[in-house]
PyMOL commands that place a pseudoatom at each C-alpha (Angstrom):
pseudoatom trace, name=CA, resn=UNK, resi=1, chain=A, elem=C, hetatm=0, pos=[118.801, 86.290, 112.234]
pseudoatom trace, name=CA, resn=UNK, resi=2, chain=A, elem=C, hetatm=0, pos=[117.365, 84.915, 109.037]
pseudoatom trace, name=CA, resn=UNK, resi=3, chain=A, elem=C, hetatm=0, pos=[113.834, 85.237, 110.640]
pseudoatom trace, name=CA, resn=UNK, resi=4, chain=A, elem=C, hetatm=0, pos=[114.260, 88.686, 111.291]
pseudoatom trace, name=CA, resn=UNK, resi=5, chain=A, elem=C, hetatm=0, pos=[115.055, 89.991, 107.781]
pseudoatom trace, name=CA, resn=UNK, resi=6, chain=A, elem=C, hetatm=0, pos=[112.055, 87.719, 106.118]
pseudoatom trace, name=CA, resn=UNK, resi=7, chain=A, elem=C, hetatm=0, pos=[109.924, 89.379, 108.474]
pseudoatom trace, name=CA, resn=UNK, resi=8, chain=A, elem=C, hetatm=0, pos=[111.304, 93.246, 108.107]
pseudoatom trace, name=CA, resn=UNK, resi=9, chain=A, elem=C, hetatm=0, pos=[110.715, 92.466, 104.427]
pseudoatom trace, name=CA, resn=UNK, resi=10, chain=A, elem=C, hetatm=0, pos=[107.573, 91.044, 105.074]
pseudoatom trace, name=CA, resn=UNK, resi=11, chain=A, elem=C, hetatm=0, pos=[106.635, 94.373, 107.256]
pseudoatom trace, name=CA, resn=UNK, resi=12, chain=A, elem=C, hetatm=0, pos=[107.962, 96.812, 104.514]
pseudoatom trace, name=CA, resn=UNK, resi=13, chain=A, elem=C, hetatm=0, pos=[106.682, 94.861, 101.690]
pseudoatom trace, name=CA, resn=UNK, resi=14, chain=A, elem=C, hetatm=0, pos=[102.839, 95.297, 103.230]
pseudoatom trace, name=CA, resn=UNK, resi=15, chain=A, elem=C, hetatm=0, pos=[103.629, 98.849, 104.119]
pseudoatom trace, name=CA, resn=UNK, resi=16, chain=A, elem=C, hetatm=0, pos=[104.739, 99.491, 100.718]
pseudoatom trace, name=CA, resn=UNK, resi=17, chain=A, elem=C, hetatm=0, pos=[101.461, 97.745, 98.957]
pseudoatom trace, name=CA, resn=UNK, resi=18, chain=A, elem=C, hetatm=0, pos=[99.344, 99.417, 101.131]
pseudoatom trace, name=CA, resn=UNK, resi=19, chain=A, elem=C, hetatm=0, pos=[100.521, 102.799, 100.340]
pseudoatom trace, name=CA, resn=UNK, resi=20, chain=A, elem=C, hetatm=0, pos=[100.866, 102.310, 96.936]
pseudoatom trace, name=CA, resn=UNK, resi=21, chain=A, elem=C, hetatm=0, pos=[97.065, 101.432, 97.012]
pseudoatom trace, name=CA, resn=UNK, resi=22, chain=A, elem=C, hetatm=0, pos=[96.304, 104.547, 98.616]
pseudoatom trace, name=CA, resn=UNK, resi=23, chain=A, elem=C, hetatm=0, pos=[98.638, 106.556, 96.648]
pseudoatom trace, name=CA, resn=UNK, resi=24, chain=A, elem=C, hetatm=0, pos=[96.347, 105.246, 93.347]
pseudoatom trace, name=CA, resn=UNK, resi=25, chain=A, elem=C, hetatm=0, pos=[93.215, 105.884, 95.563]
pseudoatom trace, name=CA, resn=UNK, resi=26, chain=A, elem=C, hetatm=0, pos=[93.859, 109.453, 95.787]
pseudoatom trace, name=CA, resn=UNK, resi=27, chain=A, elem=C, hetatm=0, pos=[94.820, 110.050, 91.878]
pseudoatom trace, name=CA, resn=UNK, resi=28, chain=A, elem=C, hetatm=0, pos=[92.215, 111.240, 89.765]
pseudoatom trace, name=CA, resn=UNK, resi=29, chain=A, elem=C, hetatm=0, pos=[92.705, 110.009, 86.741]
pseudoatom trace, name=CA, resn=UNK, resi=30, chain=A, elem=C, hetatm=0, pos=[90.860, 112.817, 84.514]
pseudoatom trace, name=CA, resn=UNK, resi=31, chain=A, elem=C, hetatm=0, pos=[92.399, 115.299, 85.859]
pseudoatom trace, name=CA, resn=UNK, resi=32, chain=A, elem=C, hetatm=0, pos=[95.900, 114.308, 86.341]
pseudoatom trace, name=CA, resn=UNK, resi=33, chain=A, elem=C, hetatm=0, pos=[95.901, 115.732, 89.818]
pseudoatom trace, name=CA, resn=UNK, resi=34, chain=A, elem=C, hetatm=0, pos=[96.128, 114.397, 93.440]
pseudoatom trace, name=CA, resn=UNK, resi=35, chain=A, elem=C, hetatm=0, pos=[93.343, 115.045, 95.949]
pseudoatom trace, name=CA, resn=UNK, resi=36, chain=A, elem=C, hetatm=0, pos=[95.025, 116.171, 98.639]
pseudoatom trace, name=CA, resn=UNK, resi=37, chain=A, elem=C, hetatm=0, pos=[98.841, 117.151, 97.952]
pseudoatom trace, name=CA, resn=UNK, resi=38, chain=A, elem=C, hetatm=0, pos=[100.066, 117.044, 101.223]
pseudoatom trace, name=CA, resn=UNK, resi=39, chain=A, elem=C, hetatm=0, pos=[98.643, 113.687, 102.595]
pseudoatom trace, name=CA, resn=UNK, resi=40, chain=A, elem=C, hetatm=0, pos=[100.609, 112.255, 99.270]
pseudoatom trace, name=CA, resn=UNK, resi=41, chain=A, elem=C, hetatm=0, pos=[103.809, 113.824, 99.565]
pseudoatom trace, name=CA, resn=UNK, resi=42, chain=A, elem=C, hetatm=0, pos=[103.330, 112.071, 103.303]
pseudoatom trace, name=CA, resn=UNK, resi=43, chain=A, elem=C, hetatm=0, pos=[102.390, 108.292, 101.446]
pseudoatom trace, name=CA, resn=UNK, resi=44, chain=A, elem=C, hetatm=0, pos=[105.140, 109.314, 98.982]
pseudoatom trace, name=CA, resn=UNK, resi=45, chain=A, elem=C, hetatm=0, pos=[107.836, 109.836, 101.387]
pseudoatom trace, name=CA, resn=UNK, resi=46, chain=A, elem=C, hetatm=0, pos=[106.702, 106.949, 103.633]
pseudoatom trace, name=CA, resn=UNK, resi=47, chain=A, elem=C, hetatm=0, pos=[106.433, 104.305, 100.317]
pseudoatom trace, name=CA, resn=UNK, resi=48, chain=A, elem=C, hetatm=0, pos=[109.730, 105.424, 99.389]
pseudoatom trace, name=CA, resn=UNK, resi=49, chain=A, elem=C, hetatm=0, pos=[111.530, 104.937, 102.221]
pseudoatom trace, name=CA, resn=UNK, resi=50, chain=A, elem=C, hetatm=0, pos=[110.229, 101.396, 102.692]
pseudoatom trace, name=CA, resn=UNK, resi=51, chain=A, elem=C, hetatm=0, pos=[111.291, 100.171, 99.250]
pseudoatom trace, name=CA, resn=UNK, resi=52, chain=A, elem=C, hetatm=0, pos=[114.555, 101.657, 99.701]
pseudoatom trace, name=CA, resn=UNK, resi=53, chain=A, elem=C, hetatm=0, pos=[114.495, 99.458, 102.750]
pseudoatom trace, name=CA, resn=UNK, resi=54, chain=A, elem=C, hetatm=0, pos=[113.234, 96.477, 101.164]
pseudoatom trace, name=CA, resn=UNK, resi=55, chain=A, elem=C, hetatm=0, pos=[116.446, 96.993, 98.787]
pseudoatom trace, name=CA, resn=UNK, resi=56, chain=A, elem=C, hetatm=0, pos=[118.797, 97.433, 101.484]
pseudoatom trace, name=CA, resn=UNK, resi=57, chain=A, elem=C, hetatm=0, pos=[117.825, 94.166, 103.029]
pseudoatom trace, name=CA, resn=UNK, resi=58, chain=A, elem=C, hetatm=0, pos=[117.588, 92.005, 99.674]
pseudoatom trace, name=CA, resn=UNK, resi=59, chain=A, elem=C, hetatm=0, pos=[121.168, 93.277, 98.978]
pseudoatom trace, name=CA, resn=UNK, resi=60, chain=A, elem=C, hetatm=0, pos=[122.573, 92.010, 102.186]
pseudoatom trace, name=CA, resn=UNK, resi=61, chain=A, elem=C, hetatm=0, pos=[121.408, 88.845, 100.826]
for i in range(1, 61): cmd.bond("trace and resi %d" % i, "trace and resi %d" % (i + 1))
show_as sticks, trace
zoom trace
């Protein structure tokens, strides 16, 4: 059972780098502005749901 939560965080925890990556990808920094406002509120949603996740599990700890 403890193999199964490292590896869930392990799984969310890459999810959640990768997406913050590509969340900082598609930020233009001159502007202030995203590129393309849906795919982001997608990443958002998505990279927000795995931390929460990641929490979850480190609380049951």
């Amino acid at each position: 059972m403890e193999k199964e939560k490292k590896g869930s965080l392990f799984f969310f925890g890459i999810i959640a780098f990768i997406l913050g990556l590509a969340l900082l990808k598609k930020f233009n920094f001159e502007t202030y502005r995203f590129e393309s406002p849906g795919l982001v509120i997608l990443y958002s949603i998505v990279f927000f749901a795995a931390i929460v996740l990641i929490i979850r599990n480190l609380r049951k700890n």
